[in-house]
C-alpha positions in Angstrom: 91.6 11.3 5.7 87.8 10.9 5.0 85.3 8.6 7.2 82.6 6.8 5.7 79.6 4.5 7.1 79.1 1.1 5.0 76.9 -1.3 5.9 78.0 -4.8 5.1 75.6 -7.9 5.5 76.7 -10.4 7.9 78.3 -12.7 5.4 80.4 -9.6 4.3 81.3 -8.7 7.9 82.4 -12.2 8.8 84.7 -12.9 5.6 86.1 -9.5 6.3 87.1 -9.9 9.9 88.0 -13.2 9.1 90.5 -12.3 6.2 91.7 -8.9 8.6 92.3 -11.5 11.4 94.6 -14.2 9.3 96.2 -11.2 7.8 97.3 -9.4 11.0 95.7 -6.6 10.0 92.5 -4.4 10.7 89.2 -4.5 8.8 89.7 -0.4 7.8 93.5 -2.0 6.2 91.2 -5.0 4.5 88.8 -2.6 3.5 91.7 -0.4 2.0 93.4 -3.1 0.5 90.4 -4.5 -1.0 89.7 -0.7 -2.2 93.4 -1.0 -4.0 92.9 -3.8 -5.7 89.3 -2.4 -7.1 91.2 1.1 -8.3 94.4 -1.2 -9.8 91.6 -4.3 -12.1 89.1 -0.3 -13.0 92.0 1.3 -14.3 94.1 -2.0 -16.1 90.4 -3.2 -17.7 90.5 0.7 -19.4 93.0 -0.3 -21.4 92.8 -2.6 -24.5 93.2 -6.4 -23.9 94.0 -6.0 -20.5 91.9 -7.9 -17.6 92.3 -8.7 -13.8 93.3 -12.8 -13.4 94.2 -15.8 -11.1 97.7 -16.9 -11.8 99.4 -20.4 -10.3 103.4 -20.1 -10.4 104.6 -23.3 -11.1 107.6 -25.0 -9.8 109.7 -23.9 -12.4 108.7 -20.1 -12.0 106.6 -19.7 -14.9 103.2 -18.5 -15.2 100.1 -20.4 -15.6 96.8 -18.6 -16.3 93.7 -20.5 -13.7 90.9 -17.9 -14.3 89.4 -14.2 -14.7 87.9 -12.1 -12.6 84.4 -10.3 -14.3 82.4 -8.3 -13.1 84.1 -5.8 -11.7 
């Protein structure tokens, strides 16, 4: 497995150990999570039409479309 240095600002640092924390998880896991979901929106936005979202499933189980994520 490779090692890496980052440095994060403050801000950064405490939304990370805060999500790690609420998460039962480890801020390497966060960080590898959050590294996941970077690799799964760079590879859906390659392909035509496709884009990474926020989704609300309503009480009947459907789908309702609240935003999109840009910029990444």
């Amino acid at each position: 497995m490779s090692r890496f240095t980052i440095d994060l600002s403050e801000e950064i640092d405490k939304k990370l150990s805060e999500i790690a924390s609420s998460s039962g998880i480890t801020k390497a896991e966060a960080m590898r999570r959050a590294f996941a979901l970077l690799a799964l929106a760079f590879e859906e936005k390659k392909k035509e039409g496709m884009s990474l979202g926020i989704i609300r499933e309503r009480k009947d189980h459907t789908l309702e479309a609240i935003g999109k994520v840009v910029g990444i």
